[in-house]
C-alpha positions in Angstrom: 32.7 -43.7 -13.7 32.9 -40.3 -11.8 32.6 -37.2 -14.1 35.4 -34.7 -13.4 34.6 -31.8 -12.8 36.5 -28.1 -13.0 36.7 -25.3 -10.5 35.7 -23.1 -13.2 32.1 -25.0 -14.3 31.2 -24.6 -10.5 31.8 -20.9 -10.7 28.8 -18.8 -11.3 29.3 -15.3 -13.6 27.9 -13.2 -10.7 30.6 -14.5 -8.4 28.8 -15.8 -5.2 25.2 -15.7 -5.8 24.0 -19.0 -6.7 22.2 -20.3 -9.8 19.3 -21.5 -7.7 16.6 -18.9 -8.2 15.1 -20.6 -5.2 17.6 -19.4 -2.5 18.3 -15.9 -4.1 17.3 -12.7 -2.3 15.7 -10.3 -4.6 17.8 -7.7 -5.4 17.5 -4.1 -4.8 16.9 -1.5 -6.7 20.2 0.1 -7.9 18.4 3.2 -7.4 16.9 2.5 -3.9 13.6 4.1 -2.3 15.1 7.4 -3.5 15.0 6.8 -6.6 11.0 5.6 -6.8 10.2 8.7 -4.5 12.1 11.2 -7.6 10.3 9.1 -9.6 6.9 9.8 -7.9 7.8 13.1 -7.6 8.2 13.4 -11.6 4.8 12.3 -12.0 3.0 14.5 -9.5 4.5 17.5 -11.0 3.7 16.5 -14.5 0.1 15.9 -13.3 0.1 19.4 -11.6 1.2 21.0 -14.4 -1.1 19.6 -16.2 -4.0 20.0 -14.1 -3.2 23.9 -13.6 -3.6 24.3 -18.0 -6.5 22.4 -18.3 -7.8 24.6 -14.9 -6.8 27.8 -16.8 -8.5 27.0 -19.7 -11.3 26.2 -18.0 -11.4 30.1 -16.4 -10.4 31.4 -19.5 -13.8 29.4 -21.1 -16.2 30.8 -18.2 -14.8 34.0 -18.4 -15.7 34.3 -22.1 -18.7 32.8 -21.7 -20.1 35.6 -18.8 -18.6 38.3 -20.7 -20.6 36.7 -24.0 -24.0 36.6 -22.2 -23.6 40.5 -20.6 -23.4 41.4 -24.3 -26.4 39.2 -25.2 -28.0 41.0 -21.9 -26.9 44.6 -23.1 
């Protein structure tokens, strides 16, 4: 006995893609390439920021320590 089937079980909830992961395209990003390069971008300015602190305190440390041994010097 043939089962009978509607128009509406053969219709997917995304409209036209199929079901069948096999013949998908992946998707893109709703962002695009834009979006990972602003996303790059984020990151290397947190790391510069970052990097120009820790650099600072560095200076700030070697400067203390020279003007520490001129008074041990003195």
């Amino acid at each position: 006995m043939a089962k009978d089937c509607s128009y509406e079980e053969l219709i997917t909830l995304g409209g036209t893609r199929t079901r069948s992961l096999r013949f998908r395209r992946p998707t893109p990003s709703p962002l695009g390439h834009k979006g990972l390069l602003r996303f790059a971008h984020h990151l290397l300015d947190k790391y510069n920021k970052q990097h120009r602190i820790t650099s600072r305190q560095l200076k700030n440390e070697n400067e203390l320590r020279k003007r520490d041994e001129q008074k041990d010097t003195s």
